[in-house]
MARBA-3410 file (N, C-alpha, C, O; in Angstrom, 1 decimal):
104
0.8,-1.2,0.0,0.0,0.0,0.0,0.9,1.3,0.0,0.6,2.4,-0.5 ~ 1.6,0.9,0.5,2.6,2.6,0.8,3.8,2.6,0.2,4.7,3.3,0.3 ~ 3.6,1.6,-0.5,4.6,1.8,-2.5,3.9,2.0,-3.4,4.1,2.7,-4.4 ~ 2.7,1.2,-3.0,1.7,2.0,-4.4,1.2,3.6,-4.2,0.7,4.3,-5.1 ~ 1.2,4.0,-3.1,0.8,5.6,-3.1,2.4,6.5,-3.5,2.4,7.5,-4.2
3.9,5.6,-2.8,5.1,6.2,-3.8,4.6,6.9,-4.4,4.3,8.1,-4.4 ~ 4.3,5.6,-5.6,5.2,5.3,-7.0,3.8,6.1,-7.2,4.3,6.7,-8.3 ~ 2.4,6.7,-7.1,2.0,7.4,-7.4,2.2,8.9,-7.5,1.8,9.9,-8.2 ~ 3.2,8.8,-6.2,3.5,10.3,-5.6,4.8,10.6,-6.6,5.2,11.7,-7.0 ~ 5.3,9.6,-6.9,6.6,9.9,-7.8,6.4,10.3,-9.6,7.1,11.0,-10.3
5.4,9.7,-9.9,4.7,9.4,-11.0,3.9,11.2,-11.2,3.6,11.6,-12.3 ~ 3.6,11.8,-10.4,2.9,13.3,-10.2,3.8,13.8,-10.1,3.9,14.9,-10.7 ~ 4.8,13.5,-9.4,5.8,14.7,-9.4,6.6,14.6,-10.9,6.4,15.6,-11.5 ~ 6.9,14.1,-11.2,7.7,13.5,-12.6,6.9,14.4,-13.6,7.3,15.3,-14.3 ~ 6.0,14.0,-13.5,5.0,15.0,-14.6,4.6,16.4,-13.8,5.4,17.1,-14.3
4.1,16.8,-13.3,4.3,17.8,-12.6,6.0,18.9,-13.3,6.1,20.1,-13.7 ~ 6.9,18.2,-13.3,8.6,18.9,-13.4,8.3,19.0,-14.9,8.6,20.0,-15.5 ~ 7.5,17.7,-15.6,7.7,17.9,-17.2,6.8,18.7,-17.8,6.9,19.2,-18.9 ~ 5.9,18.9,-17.1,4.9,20.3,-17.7,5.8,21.4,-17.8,6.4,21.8,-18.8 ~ 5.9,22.0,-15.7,6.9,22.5,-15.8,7.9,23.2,-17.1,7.9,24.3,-17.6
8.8,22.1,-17.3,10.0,22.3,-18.2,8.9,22.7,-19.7,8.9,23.7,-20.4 ~ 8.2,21.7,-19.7,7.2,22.2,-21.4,6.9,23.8,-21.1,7.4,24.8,-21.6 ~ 5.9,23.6,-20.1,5.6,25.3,-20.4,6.6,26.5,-20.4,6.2,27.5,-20.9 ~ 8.3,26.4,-19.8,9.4,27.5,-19.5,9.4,27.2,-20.9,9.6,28.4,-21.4 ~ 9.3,26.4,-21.9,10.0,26.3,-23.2,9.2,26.7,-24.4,9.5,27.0,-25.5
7.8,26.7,-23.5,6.7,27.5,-24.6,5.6,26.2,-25.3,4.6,26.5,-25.9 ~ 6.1,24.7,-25.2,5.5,23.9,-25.7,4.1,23.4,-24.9,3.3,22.7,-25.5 ~ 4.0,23.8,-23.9,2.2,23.2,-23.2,1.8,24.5,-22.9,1.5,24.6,-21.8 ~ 1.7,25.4,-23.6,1.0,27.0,-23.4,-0.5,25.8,-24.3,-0.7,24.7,-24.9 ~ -1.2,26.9,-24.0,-2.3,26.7,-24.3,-3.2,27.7,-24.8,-4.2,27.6,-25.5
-2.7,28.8,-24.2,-2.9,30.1,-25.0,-2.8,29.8,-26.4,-2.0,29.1,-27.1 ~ -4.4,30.9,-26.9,-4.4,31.0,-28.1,-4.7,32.3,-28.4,-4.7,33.2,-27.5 ~ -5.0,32.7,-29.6,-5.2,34.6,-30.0,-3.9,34.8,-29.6,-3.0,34.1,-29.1 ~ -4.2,36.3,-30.3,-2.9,37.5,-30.3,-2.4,37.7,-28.9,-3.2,38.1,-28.0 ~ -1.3,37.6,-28.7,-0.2,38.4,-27.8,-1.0,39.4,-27.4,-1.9,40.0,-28.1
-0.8,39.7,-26.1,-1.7,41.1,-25.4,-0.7,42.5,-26.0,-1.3,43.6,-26.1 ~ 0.5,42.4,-26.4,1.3,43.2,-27.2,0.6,43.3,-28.7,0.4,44.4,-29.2 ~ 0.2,42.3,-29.3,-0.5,42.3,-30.6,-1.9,42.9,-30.3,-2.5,43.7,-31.0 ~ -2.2,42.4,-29.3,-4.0,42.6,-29.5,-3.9,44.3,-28.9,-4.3,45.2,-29.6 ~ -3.4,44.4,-28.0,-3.2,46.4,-27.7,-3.2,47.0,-28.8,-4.0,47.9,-29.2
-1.7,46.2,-29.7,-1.4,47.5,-31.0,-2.6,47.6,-31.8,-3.0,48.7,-32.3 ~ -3.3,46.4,-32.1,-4.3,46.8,-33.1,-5.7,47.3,-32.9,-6.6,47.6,-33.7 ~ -5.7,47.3,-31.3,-6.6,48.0,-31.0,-6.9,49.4,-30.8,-8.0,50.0,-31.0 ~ -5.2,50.2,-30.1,-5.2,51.5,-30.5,-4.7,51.9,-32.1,-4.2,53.0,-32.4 ~ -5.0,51.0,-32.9,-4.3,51.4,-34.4,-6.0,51.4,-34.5,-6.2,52.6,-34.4
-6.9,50.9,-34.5,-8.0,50.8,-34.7,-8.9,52.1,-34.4,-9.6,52.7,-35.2 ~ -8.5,52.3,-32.9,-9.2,53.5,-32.3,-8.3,54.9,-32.9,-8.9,56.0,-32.7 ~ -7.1,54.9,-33.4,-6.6,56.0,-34.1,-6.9,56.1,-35.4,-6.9,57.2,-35.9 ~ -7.1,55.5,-35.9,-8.1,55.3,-37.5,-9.8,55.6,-36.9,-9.9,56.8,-37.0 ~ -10.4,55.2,-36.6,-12.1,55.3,-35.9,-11.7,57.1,-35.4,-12.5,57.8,-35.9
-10.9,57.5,-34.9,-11.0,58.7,-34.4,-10.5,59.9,-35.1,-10.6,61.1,-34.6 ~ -9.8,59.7,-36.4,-8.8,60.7,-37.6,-9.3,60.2,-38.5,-9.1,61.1,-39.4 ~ -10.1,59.2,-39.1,-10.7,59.6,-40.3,-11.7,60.0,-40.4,-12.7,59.8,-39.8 ~ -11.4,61.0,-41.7,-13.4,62.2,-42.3,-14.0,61.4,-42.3,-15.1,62.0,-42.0 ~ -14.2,59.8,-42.4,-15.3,59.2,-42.9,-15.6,58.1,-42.1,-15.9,57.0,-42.3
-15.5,58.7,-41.0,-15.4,57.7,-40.3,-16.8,57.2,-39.7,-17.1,56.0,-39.5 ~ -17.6,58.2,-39.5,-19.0,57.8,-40.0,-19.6,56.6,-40.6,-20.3,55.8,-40.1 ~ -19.0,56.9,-42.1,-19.6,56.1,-43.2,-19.3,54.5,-42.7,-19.9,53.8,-43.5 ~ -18.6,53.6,-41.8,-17.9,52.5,-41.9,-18.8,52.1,-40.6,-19.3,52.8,-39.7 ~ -19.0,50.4,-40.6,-19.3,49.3,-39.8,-17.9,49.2,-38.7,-16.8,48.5,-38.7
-18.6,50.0,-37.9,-16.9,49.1,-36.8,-16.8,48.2,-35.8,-16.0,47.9,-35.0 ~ -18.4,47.9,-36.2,-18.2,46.6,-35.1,-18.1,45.3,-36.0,-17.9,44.2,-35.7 ~ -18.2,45.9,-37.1,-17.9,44.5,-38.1,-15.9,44.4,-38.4,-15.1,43.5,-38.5 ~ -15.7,46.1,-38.3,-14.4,45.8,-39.0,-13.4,45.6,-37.7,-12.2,45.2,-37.8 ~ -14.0,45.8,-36.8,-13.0,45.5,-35.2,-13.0,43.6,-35.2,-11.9,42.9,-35.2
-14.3,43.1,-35.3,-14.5,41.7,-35.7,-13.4,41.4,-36.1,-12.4,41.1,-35.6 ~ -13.8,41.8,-37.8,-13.1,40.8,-38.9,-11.0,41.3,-38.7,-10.1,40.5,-38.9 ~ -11.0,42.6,-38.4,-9.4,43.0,-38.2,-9.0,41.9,-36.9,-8.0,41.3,-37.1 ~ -9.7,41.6,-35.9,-9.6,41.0,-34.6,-9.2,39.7,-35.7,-8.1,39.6,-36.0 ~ -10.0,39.0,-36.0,-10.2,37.6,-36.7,-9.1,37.7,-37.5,-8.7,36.5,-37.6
-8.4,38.3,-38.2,-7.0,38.9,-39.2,-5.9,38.5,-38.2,-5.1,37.6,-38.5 ~ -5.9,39.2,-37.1,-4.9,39.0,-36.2,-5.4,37.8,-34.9,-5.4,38.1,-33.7 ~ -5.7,37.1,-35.1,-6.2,35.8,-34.3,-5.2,35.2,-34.0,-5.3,35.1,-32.8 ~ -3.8,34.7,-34.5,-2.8,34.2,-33.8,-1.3,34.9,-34.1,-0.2,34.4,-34.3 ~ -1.7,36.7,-33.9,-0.2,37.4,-34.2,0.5,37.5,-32.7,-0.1,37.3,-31.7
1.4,37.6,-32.8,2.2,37.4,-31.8,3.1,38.6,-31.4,3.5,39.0,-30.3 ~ 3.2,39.3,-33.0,4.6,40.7,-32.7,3.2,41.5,-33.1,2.2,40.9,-33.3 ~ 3.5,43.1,-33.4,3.2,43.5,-33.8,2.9,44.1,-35.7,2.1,44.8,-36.2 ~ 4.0,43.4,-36.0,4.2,43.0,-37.2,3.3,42.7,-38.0,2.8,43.4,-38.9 ~ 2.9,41.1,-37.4,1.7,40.4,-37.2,-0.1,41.3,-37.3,-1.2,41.0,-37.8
0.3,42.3,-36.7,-1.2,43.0,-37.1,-1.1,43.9,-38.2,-2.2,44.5,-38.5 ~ 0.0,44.0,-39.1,-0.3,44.5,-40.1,-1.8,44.7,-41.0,-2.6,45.5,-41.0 ~ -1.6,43.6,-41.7,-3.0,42.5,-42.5,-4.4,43.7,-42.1,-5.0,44.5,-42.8 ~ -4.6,43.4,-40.7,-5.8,43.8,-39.8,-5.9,45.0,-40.3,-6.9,45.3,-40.9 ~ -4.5,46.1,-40.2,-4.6,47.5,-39.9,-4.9,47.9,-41.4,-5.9,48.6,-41.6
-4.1,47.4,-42.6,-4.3,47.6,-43.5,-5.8,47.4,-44.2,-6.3,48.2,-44.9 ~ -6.5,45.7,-43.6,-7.6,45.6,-44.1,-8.6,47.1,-43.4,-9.1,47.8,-44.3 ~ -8.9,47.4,-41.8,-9.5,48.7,-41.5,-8.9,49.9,-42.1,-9.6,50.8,-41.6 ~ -7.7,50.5,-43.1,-7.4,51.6,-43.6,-8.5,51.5,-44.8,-9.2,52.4,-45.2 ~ -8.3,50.1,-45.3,-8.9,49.9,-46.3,-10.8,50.2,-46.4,-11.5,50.8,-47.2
-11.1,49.5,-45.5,-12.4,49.9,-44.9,-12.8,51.1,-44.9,-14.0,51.1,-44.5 ~ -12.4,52.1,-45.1,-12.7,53.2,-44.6,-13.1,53.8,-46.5,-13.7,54.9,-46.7 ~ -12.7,53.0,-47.5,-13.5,53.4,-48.3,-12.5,55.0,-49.2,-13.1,55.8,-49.9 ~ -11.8,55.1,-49.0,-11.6,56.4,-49.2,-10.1,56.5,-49.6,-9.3,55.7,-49.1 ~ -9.4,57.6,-51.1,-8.4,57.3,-51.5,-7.4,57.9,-51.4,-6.3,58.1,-52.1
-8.0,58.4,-50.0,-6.7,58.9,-49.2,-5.6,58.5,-48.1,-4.4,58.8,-47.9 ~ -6.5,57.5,-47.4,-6.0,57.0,-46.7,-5.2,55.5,-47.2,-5.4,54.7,-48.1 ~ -4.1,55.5,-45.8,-2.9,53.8,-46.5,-2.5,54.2,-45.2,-2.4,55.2,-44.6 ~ -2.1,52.7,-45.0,-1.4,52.3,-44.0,0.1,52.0,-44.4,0.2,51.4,-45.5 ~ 1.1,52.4,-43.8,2.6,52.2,-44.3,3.6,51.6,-43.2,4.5,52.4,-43.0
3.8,50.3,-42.6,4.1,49.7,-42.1,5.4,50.3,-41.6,6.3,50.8,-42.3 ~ 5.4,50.1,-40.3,7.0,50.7,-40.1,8.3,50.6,-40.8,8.2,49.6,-41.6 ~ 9.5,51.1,-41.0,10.7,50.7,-41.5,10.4,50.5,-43.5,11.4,50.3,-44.1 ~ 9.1,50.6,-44.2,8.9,50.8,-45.6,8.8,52.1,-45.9,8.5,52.4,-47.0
END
């Protein structure tokens, strides 16, 4: 009886250390979606476009916060939300506005 509770107690710890090690390494995350670094940038890129464009009016932003959100679903850098920002510049319908990606 009190080898079989051990070798249970040894058997939990063992895995216990190997999650451990997985998750310091990034391999049993479980997290999904954008980096809270990604999901910020494209949210104040979002609300700085919604608040500086003339037409801003004219545009769906609970559709294009959605579908930009759903764009950046697994970005990680900021980089990563490009796609999003560009598809909401684009959104706005108008042939003034562009998005120009840092460092281009």
């Amino acid at each position: 009886m009190a080898g079989a509770r051990f070798s249970l107690w040894l058997r939990l710890g063992v895995l216990l250390m190997a999650l451990s090690v997985a998750a310091a390494l990034g391999i049993a995350s479980s997290r999904s979606g954008p980096s809270v670094q990604a999901s910020d940038y494209l949210y104040n890129a979002l609300l700085i476009i919604r608040q500086n464009s003339i037409d801003s009016g004219r545009v769906d932003w609970d559709t294009v916060y959605d579908h930009a959100f759903d764009l950046s679903r697994t970005a990680r850098s900021t980089a990563d939300t490009y796609p999003a920002i560009d598809y909401a510049v684009a959104a706005l319908g108008d042939w003034h506005s562009r998005f120009v990606p840092p460092g281009r």
